[in-house]
MIDOSE-1310 file (N, C-alpha, C; in nm, 2 decimals, decimal comma, always signed):
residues 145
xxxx	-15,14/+4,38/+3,60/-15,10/+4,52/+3,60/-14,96/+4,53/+3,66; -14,93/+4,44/+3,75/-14,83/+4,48/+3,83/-14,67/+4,41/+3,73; -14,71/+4,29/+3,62/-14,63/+4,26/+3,54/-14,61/+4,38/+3,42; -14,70/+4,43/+3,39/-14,71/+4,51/+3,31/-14,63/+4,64/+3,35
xxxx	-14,61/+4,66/+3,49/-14,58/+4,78/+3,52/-14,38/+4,72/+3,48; -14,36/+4,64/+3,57/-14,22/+4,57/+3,61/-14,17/+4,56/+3,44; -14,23/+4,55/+3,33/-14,19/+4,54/+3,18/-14,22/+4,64/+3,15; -14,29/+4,77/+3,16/-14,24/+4,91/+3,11/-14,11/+4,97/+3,21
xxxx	-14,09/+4,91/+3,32/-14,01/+5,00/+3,40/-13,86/+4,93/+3,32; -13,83/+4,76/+3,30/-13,75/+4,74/+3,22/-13,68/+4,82/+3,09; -13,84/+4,82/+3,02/-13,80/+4,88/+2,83/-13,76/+5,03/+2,90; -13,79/+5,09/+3,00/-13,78/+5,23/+3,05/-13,62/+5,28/+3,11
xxxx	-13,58/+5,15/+3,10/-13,43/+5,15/+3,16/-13,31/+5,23/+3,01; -13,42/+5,17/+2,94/-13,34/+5,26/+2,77/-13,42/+5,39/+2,76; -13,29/+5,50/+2,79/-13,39/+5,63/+2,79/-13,45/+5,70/+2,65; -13,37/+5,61/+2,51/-13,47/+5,63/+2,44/-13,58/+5,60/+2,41
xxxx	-13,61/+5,53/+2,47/-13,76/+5,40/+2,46/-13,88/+5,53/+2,50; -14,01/+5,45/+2,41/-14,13/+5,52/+2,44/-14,16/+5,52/+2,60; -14,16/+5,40/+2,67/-14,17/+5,35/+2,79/-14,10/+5,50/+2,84; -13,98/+5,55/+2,89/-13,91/+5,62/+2,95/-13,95/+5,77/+2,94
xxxx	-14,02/+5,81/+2,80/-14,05/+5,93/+2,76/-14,22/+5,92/+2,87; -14,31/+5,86/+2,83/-14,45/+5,80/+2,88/-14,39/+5,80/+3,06; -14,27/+5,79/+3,12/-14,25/+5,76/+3,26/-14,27/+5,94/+3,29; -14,15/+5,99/+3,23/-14,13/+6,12/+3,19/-14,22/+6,24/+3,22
xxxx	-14,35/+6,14/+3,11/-14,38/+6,27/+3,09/-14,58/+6,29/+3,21; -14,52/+6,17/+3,29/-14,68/+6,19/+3,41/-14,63/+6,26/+3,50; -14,70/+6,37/+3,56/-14,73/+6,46/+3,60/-14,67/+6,45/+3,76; -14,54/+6,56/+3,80/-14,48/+6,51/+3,94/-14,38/+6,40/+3,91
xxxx	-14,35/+6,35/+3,79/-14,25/+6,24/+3,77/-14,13/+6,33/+3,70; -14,05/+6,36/+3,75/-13,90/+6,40/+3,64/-13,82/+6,29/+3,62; -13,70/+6,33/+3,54/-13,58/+6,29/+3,53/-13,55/+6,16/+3,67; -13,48/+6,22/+3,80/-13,49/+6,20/+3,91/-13,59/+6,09/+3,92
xxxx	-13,70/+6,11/+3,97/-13,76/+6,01/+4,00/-13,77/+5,87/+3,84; -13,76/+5,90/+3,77/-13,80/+5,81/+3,67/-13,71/+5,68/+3,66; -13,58/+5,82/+3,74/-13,39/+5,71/+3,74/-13,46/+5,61/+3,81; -13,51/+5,66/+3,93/-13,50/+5,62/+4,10/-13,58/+5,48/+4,00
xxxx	-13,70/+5,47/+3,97/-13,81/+5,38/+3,95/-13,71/+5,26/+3,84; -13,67/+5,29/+3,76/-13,60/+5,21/+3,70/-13,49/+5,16/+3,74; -13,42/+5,20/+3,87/-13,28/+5,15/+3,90/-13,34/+5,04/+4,03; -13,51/+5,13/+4,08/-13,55/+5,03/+4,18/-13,59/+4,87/+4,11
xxxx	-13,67/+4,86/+3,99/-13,74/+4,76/+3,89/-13,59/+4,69/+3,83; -13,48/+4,75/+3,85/-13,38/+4,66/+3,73/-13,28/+4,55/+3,91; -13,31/+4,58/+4,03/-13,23/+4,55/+4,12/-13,34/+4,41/+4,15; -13,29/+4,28/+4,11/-13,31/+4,10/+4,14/-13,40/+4,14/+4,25
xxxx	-13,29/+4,21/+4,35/-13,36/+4,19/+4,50/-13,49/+4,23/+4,52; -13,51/+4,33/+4,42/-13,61/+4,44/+4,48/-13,73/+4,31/+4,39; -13,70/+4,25/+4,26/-13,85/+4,21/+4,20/-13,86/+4,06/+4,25; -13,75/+3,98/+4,37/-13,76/+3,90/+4,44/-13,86/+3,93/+4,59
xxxx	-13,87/+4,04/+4,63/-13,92/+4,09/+4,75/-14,10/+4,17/+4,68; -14,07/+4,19/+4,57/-14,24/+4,21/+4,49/-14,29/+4,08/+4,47; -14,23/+3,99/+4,42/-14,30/+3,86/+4,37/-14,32/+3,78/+4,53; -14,23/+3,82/+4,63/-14,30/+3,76/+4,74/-14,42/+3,79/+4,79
xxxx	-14,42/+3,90/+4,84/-14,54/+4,04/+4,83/-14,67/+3,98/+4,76; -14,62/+3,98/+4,63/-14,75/+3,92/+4,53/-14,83/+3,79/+4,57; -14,74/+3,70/+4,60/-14,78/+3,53/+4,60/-14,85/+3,56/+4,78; -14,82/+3,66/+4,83/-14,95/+3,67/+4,92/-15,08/+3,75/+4,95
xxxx	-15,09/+3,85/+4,88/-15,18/+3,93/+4,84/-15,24/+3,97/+4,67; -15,34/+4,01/+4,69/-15,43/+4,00/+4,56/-15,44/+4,16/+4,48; -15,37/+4,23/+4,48/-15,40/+4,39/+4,43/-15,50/+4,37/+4,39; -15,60/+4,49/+4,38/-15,71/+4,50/+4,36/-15,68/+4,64/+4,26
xxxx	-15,77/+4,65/+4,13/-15,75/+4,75/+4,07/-15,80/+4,86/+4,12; -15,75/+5,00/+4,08/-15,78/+5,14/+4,12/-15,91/+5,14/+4,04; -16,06/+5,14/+4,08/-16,13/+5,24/+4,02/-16,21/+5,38/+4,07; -16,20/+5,46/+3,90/-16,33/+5,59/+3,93/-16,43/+5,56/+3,96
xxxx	-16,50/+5,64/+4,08/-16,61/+5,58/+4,08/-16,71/+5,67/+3,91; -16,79/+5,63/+3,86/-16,87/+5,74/+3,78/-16,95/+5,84/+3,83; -16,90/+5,99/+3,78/-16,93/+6,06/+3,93/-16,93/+6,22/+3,86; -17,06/+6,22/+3,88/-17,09/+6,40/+3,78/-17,06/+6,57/+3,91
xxxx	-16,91/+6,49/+3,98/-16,87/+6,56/+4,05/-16,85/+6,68/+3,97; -16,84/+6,82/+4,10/-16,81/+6,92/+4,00/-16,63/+6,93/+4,04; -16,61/+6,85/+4,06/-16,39/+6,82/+4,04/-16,35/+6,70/+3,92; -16,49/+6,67/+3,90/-16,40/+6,52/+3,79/-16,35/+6,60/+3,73
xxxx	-16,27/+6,55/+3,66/-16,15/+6,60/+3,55/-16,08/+6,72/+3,53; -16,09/+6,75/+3,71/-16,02/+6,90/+3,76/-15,87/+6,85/+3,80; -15,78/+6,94/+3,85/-15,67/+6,91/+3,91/-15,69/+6,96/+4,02; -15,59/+6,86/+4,14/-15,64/+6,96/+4,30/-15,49/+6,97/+4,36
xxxx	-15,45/+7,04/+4,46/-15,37/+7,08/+4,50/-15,36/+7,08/+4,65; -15,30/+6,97/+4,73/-15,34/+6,99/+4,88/-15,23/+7,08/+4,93; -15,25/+7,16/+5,04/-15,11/+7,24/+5,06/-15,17/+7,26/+5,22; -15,10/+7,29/+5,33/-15,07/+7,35/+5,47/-15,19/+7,23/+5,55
xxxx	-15,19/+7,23/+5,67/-15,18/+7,11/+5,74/-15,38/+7,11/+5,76; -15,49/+7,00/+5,74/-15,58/+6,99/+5,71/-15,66/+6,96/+5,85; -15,76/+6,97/+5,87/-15,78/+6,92/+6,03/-15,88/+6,81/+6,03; -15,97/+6,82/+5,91/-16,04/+6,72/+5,93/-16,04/+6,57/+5,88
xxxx	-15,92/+6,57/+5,75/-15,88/+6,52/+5,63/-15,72/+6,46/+5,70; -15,64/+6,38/+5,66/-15,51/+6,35/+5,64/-15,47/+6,38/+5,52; -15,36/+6,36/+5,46/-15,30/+6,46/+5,35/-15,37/+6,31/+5,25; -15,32/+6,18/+5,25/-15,37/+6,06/+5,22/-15,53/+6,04/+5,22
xxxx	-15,61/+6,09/+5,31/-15,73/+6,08/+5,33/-15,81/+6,17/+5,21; -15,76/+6,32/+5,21/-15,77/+6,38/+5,12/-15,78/+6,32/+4,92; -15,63/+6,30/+4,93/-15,63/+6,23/+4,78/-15,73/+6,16/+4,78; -15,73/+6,05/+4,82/-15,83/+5,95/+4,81/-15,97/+6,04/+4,76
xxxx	-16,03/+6,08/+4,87/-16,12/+6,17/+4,83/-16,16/+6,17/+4,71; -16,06/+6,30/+4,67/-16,03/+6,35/+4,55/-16,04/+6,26/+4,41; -15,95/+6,20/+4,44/-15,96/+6,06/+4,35/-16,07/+6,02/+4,32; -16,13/+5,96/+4,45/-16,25/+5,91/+4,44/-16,41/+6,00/+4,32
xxxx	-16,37/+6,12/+4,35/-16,47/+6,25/+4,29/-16,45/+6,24/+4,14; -16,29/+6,17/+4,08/-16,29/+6,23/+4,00/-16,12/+6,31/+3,96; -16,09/+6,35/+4,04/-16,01/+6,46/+4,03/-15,89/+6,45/+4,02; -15,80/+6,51/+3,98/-15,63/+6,47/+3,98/-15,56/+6,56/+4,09
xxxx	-15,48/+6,48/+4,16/-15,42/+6,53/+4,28/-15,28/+6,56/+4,20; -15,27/+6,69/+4,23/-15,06/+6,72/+4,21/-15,00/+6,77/+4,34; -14,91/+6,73/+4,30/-14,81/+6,80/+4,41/-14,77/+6,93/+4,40; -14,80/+7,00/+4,29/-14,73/+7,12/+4,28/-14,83/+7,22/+4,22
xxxx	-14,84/+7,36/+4,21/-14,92/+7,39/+4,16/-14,86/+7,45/+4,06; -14,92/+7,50/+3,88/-14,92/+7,51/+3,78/-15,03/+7,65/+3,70; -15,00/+7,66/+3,62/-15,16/+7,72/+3,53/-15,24/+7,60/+3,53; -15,22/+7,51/+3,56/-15,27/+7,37/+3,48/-15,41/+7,34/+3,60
xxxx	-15,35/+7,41/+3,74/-15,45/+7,37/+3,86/-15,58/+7,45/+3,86; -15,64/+7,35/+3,88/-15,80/+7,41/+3,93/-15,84/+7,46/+4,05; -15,80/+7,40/+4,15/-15,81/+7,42/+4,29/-15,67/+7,36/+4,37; -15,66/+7,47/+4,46/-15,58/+7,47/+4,58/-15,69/+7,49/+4,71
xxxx	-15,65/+7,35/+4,79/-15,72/+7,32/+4,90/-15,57/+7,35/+4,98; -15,60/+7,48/+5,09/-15,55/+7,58/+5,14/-15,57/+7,55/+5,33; -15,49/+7,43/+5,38/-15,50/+7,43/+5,50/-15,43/+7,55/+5,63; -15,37/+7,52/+5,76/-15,31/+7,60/+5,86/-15,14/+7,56/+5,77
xxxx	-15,11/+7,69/+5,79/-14,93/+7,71/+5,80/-14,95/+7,67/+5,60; -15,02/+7,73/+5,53/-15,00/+7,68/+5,36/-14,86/+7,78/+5,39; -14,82/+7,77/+5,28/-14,63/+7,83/+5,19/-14,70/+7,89/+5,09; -14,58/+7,85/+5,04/-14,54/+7,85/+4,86/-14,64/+7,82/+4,80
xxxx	-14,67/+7,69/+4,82/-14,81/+7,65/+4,72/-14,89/+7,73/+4,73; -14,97/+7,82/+4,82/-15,09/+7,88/+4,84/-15,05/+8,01/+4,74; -14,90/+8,06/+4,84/-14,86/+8,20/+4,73/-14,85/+8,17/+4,60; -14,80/+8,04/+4,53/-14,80/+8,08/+4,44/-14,91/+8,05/+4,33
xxxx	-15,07/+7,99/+4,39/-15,18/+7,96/+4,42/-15,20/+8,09/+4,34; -15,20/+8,17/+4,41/-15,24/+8,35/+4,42/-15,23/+8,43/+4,29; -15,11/+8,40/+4,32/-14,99/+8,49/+4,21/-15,04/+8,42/+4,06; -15,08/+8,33/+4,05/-15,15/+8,22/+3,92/-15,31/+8,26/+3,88
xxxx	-15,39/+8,28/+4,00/-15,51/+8,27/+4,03/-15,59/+8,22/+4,00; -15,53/+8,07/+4,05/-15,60/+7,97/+4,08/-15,64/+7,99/+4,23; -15,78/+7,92/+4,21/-15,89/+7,92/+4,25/-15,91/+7,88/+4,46; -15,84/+7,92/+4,56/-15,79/+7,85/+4,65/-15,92/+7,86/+4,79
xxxx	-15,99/+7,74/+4,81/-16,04/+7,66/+4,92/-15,98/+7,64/+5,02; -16,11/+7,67/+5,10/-16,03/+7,62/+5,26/-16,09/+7,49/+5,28; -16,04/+7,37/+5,36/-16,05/+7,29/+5,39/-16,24/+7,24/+5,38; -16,31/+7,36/+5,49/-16,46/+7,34/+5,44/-16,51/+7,36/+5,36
xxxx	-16,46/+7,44/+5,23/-16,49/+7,46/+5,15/-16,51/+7,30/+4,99; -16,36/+7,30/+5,03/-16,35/+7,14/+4,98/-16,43/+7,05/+4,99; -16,46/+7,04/+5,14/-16,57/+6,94/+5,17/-16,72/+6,97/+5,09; -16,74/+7,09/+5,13/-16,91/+7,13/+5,07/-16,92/+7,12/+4,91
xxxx	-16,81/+7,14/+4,86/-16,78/+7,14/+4,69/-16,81/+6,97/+4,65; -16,78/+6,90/+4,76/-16,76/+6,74/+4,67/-16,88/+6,66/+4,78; -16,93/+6,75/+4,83/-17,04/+6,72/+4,89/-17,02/+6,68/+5,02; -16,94/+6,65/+5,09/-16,86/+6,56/+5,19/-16,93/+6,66/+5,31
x	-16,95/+6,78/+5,31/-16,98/+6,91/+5,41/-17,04/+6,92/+5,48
């Protein structure tokens, strides 16, 4: 996987390439970041310092668990500070259920999990009307509660 990734991020260095458009076009990835990822993958040093990395640890693949959550194949939204959860603890979760974590919210979102001090995400949560949870609510929804 991890060779696989280091040879799309290559062919992705040509911005016409399928690779570059496919970087493009996942979700929270722009322009910006896509540079960043390819200028990191094209620098010796950087895939001298992964291949060390590698030759001592085993990546283990991401899996879903199979899971007739009611968030699989939803989108989630973490926003304002959580108390019971870490922002990282959270995703995972999430992930774990099934569910797609963004960074931003969209028409595209299903839920906004709505901690202390939310912003912009929550307002504009609102203004969208998408669907917004409070932290317990999250939990009791994926069962966690």
């Amino acid at each position: 996987a991890i060779e696989a990734l280091r040879a799309a991020m290559v062919a992705a260095g040509d911005h016409e390439s399928a690779e570059y458009a496919e970087l493009n076009a996942i979700d929270g990835i722009g322009q910006v970041v896509a540079d960043a990822l390819v200028e990191f993958f094209g620098e010796p040093h950087n895939i001298e310092v992964l291949d060390a990395l590698l030759a001592e640890v085993t990546p283990q693949p991401f899996v879903v668990e199979e899971t007739n959550s009611p968030v699989t194949g939803k989108t989630v939204v973490f926003t304002g500070s959580l108390e019971r959860l870490s922002r990282s603890e959270a995703k995972v979760m999430a992930e774990r259920y099934g569910a797609k974590v963004a960074g931003s919210v969209s028409a595209k979102t299903d839920y906004v999990v709505a901690g202390e001090a939310a912003g912009s995400k929550l307002k504009k949560a609102q203004e969208l009307g998408v669907r917004v949870l409070s932290e317990e609510e999250w939990l009791a929804l994926v069962g966690e509660g």
